[in-house]
C-alpha positions in Angstrom: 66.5 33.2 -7.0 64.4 30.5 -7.5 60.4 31.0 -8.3 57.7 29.8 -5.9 55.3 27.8 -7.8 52.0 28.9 -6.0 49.3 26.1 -5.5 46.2 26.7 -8.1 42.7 27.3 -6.4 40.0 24.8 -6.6 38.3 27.3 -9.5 41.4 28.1 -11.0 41.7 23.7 -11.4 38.4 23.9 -12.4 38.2 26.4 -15.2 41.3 24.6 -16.4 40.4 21.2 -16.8 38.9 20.2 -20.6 37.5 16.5 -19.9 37.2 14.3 -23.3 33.7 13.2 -24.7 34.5 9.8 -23.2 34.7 11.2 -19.5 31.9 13.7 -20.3 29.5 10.4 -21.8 30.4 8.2 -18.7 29.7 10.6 -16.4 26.5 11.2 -17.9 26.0 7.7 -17.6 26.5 7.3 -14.0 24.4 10.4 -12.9 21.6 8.6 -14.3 22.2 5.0 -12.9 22.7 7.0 -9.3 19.5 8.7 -10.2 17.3 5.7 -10.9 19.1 4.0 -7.6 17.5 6.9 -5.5 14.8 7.3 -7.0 13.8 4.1 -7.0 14.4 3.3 -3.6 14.6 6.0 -1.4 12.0 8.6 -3.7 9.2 7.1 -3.6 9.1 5.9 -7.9 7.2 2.9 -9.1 7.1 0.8 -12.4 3.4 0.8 -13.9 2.6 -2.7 -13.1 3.5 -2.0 -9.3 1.1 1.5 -9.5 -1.4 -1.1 -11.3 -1.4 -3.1 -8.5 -1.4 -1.2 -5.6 -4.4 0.9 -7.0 -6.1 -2.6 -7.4 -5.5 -3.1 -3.6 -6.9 0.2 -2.9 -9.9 -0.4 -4.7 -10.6 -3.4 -3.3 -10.2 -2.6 0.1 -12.4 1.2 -0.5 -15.2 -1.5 -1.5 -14.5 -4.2 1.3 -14.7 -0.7 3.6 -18.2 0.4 1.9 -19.5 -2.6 2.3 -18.8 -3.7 5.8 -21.4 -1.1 7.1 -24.3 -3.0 5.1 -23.2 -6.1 6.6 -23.9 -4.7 10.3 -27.0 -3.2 8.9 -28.1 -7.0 7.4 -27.2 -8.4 11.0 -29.5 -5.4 12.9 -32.2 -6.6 10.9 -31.8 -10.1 12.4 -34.2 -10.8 14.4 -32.0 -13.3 16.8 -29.4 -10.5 16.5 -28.6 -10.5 19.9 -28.0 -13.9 20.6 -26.7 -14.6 17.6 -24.0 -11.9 18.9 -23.8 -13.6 22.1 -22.5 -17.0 20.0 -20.3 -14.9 17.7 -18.4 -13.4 20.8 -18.0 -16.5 22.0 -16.1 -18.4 19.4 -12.8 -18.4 18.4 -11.1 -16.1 16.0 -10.5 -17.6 13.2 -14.3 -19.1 13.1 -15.6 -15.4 13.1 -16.1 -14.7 9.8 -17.4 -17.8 8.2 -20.0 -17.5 10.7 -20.7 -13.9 9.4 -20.9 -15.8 6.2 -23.1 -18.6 7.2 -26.0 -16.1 8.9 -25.8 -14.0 5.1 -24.6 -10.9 6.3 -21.7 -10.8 4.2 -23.9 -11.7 1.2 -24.6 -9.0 -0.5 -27.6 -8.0 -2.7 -27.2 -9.0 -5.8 -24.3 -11.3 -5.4 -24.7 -15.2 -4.7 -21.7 -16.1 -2.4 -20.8 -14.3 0.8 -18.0 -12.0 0.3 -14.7 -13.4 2.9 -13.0 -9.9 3.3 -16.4 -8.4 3.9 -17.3 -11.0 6.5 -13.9 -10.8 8.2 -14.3 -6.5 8.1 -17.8 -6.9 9.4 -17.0 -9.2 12.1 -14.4 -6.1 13.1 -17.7 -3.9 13.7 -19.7 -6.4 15.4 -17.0 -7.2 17.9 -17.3 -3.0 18.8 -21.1 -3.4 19.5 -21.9 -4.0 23.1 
């Protein structure tokens, strides 16, 4: 009678299998490119100059937002406020903020040139006065 060879289990495969250092290294070597891939795109990781930058956006635009208010604030001190208002609905939108600029409420104390993405954030609040 003949013997039946019996098919090995996936464990029994496992425990049986002695890779060489060459498979073991390249392995190794590919985890870590697949890593990086994922992480990279899909996790969310950054290089330093891109975390540089994109803190430098955030600042700028945390200042540009603390500093909009103090533009309305300049233009409620106007005393022609409300008809400069009136003219400032009335033109277009991409005139807006230069004529924030031009009445000085996007100048701000201590600085000698209107600031542009103040004027254009401040013309955002004026436009919700009524």
């Amino acid at each position: 009678m003949e013997a039946t060879k019996r098919k090995l289990s996936l464990g029994e495969r496992w425990s049986a299998t002695r890779p060489t250092k060459t498979v073991v290294f390249w392995s190794w070597v590919a985890s870590i490119v697949v890593t990086m891939i994922i992480g990279f795109t899909w996790g969310g990781w950054v290089t330093g100059g891109t975390a540089r930058s994109m803190a430098a956006t955030t600042g700028e635009e945390a200042v540009v937002k603390r500093l909009a208010p103090m533009c309305v604030v300049q233009f409620k001190h106007d005393q022609r406020k409300d008809q400069k208002l009136k003219g400032l609905k009335e033109i277009g939108t991409y005139e807006k903020a230069d004529y924030v600029k031009k009445q000085g409420w996007a100048t701000m104390p201590g600085e000698p040139e209107p600031d542009a993405k103040v004027a254009d954030e401040c013309v955002k609040l004026l436009m919700l006065i009524s």
